[in-house]
VEXKE-798780 format. One line per 5 residues: number of its first residue (from 1); for each residue z, y, x of N, C-alpha, C. Coordinates in Angstrom, 2 decimals, padded with zeros to 5 digits. Example, Ala and Ser with C-alpha at 12.3 -4.5 7.8 and 13.67 -1.06 7.14 Angstrom:
1	007.80 -005.69 013.19 007.80 -004.50 012.30 007.80 -003.30 013.20; 007.08 -002.25 012.85 007.14 -001.06 013.67 007.87 000.03 012.90 .
END
This chain:
1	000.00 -001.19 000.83 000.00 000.00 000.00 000.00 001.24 000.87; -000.08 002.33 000.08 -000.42 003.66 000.91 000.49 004.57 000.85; 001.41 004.07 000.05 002.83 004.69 000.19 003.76 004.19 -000.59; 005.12 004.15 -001.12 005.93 004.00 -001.39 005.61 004.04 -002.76; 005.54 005.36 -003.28 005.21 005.91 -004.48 004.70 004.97 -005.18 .
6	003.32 004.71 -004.46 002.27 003.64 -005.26 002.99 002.28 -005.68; 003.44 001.78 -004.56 004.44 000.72 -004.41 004.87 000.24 -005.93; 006.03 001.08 -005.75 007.16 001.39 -006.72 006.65 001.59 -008.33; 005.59 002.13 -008.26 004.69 002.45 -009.50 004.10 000.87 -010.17; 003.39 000.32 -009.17 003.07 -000.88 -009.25 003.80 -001.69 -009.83 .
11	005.05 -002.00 -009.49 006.42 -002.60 -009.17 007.22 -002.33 -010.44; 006.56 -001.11 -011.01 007.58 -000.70 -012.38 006.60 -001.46 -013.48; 005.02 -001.15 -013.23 004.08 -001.96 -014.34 004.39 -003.52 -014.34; 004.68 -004.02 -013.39 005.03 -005.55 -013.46 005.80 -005.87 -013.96; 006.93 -005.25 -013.72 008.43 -005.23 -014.28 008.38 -005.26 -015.75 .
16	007.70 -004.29 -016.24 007.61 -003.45 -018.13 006.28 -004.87 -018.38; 005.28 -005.60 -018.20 004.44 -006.33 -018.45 005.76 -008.06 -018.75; 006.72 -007.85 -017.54 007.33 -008.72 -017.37 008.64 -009.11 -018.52; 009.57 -007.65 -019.01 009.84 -007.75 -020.05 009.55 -008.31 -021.33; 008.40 -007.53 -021.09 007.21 -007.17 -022.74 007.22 -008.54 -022.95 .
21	007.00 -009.74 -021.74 006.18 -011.07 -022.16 007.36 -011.68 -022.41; 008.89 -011.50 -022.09 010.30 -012.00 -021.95 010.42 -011.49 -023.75; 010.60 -010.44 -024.44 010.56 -009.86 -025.36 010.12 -011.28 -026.50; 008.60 -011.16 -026.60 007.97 -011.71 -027.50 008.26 -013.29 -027.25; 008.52 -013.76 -026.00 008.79 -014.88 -025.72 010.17 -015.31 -026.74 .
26	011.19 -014.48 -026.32 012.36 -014.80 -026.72 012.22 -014.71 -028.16; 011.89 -013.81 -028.75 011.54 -013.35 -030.36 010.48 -014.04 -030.98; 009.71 -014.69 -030.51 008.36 -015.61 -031.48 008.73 -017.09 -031.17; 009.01 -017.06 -029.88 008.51 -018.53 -029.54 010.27 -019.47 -029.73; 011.53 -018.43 -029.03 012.24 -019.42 -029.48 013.06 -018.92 -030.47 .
31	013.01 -017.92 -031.14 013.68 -017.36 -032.39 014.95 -017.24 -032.05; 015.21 -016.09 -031.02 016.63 -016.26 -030.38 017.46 -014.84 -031.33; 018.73 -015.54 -031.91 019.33 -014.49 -032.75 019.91 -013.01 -031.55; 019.75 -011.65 -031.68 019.69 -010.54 -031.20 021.45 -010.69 -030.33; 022.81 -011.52 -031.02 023.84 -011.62 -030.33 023.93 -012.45 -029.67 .
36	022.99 -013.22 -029.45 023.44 -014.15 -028.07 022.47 -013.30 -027.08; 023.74 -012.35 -026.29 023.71 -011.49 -025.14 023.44 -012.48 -023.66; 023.69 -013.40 -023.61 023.17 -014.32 -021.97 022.01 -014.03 -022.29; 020.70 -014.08 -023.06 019.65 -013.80 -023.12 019.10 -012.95 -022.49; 019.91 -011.80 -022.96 019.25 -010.42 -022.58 020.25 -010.17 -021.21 .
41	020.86 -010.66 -020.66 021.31 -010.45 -019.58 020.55 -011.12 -018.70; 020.01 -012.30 -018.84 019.33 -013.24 -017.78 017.74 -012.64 -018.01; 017.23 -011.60 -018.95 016.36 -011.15 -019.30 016.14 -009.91 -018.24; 017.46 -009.26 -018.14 017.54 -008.10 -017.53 017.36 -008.26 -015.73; 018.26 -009.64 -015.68 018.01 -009.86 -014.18 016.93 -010.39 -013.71 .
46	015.93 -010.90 -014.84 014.42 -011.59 -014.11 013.51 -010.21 -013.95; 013.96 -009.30 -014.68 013.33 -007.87 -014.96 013.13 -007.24 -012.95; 014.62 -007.10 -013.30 015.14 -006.34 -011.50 014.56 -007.15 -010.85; 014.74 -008.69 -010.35 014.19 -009.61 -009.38 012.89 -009.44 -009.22; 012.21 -009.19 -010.22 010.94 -009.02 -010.13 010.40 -007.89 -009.43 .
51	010.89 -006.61 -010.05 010.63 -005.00 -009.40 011.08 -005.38 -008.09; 012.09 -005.51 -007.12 012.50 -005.65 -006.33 011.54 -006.66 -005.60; 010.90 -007.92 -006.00 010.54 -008.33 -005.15 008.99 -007.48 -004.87; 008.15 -007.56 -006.18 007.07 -007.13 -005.70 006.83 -005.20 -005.01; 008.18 -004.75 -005.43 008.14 -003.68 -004.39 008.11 -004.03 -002.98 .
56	009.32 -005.08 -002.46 009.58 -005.36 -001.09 008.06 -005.71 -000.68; 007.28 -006.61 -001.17 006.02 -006.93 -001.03 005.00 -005.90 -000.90; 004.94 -004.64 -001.73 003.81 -003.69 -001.32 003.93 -002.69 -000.80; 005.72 -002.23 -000.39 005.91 -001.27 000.05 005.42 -001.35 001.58; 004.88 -000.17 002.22 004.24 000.32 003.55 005.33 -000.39 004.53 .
61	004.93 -001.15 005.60 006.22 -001.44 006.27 006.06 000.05 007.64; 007.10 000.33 008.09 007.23 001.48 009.14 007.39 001.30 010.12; 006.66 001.82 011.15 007.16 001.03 012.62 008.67 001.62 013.40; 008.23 002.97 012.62 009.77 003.31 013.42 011.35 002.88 012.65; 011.31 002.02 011.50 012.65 001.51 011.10 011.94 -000.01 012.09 .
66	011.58 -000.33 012.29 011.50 -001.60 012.76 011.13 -001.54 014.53; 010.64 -000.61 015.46 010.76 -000.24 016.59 012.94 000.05 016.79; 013.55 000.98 015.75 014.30 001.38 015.89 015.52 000.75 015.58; 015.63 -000.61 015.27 016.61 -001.16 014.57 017.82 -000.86 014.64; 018.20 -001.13 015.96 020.11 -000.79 016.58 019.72 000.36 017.73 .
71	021.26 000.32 018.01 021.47 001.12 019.06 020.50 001.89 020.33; 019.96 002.28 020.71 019.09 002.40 021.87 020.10 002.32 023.24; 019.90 001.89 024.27 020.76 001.90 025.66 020.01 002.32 026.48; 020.61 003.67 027.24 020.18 004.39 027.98 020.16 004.06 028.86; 018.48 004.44 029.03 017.83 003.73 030.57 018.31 004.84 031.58 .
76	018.86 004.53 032.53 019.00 005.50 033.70 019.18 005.14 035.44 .
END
């Protein structure tokens, strides 16, 4: 990707596509009554796992967090 922005943008459409299909899934296919909350909690965390991963995946990697990791020791 070409920046972060894009990334993250990406990352939010997957996420909202990813719901949407969790949504109708839960509501057509297994007729899940609105108070059984584990649903929508295990709903919510496939949501995040998802944004999170396919951000980690398109976000730009940087050379200077990864040239720079720890400490530097002065050459002298």
């Amino acid at each position: 990707m070409k920046s972060k922005f894009l990334a993250g943008t990406i990352a939010t459409l997957v996420a909202l596509v990813v719901v949407v299909g969790i949504a109708i899934f839960l509501a057509l296919v297994l007729e899940v009554d609105a108070s059984k909350n584990w649903f929508t909690y295990t709903a919510a965390f496939l949501t995040i796992g998802t944004w999170v991963g396919v951000y980690n995946k398109l976000k730009p990697k940087e050379e200077e967090e990864m040239d720079n990791e720890g400490p530097q020791a002065r050459q002298g």
